[in-house]
C-alpha positions, 0 to 999 in steps of 0.5 A: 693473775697478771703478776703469775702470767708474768712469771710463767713468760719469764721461766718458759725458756728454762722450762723448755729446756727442762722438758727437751731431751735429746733420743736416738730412734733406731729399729729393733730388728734388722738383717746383715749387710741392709743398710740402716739409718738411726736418727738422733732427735731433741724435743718432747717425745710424747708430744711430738714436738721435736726441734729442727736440727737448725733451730737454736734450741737444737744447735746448743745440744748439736756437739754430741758423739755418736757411737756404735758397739756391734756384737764382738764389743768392737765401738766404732764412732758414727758421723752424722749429718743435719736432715730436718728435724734430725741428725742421721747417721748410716750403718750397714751391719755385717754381723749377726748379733745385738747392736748398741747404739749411744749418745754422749755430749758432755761438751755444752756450755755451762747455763746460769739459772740463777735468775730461777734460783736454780744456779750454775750447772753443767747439763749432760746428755746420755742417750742409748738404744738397741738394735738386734740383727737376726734372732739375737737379743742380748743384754745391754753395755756400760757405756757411760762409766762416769755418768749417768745411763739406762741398761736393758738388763732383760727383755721378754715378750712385752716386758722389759727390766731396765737398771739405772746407773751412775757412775758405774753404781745402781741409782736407787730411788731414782724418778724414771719417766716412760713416754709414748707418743700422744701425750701418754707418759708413766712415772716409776722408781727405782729399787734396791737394785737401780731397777724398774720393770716395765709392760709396754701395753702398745705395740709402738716406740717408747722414750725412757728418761731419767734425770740426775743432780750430780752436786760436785762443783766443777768447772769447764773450759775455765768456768765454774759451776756449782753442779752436774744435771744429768740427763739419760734416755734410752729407746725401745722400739716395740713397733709391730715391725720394728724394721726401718 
């Protein structure tokens, strides 16, 4: 027993960086020209353990870019700032129509894990979510043409499809988690198409996040590394007044 509490201590920092991932939270619904707040946030969505933006955890994913694409296609870089358990940036959308906002930090330091027979990796975060001003509800962008993202591809009532894709291809077979605060999560895979559908059964907000091993080996900023992770999420805010 004391030979296993000795081995969970030593892989608990390599664990919590496996379970963190970084989410954009955003409303679903929103009118023209009423200024919007969207929050970029780092922990465990299902629990609710979310990092202060100046706690170190946080600071090592803190190197991201935020953007927005409005409803002509047009992508505008979003600055944001540290608030408390956050990073915020401030929007006011003139125009009609369906919004996506993302997240993209490929500019984290290469991690050797080696000492957990896991190796040297590269980690890459891709977050995403949706934001609808007036009736419009369309479908998502590519926005992560050489790496890992979720697409909201249809959207009905309380179902929605999301594909997952990697490099610009269908990712079949792929594990997809669903969380929601309180703990409760949900596992589903792929198919032929890269497609999961789901039921949200709670009017609340949920976490979608996938993981991928790219095992091309690389280097950054003149390191090697043996291999890519992954990691996309993607928001969906089913709130019964999905306003912020």
């Amino acid at each position: 027993m004391k030979k296993i509490l000795i081995l969970l201590l030593l892989l608990s920092p390599f664990t919590e960086a496996f379970s963190h991932y970084l989410w954009i939270e955003t409303p679903a619904q929103t009118a023209q020209n009423k200024q919007q707040i969207i929050k970029v946030k780092y922990g465990e969505f299902a629990y609710n353990e979310i990092e202060e933006a100046s706690n170190a955890a946080f600071l090592k994913v803190k190197d991201f870019e935020l953007w927005l694409i409005d409803p002509d296609g047009e992508k505008k870089e979003l600055k944001t700032i540290a608030n408390g358990d956050h990073y915020e940036a401030v929007y006011t959308p003139k125009k009609a129509g369906t919004y996506i906002v993302y997240l993209d930090n490929k500019k984290m330091e290469i991690v050797d894990s080696t000492q957990y027979n896991f190796g040297i990796y590269k980690p890459q975060y891709h977050a995403k979510a949706k934001i609808n001003v007036g009736k419009s509800n369309k479908s998502d962008h590519h926005t992560n043409h050489d790496g890992l993202e979720i697409i909201e591809t249809a959207s009905v009532n309380q179902q929605i499809t999301l594909q997952v894709r990697f490099k610009n291809l269908p990712l079949t077979k792929s594990k997809v988690m669903v969380f929601f605060k309180d703990g409760w999560s949900k596992e589903q895979e792929t198919d032929e198409k890269g497609e999961i559908t789901l039921t949200l059964p709670w009017q609340t907000s949920y976490a979608v996040e996938v993981i991928h091993i790219d095992k091309t080996p690389g280097t950054f900023n003149q390191l090697p590394y043996e291999f890519i992770w992954n990691c996309a999420t993607y928001f969906i805010n089913h709130q019964a007044d999905a306003r912020i």
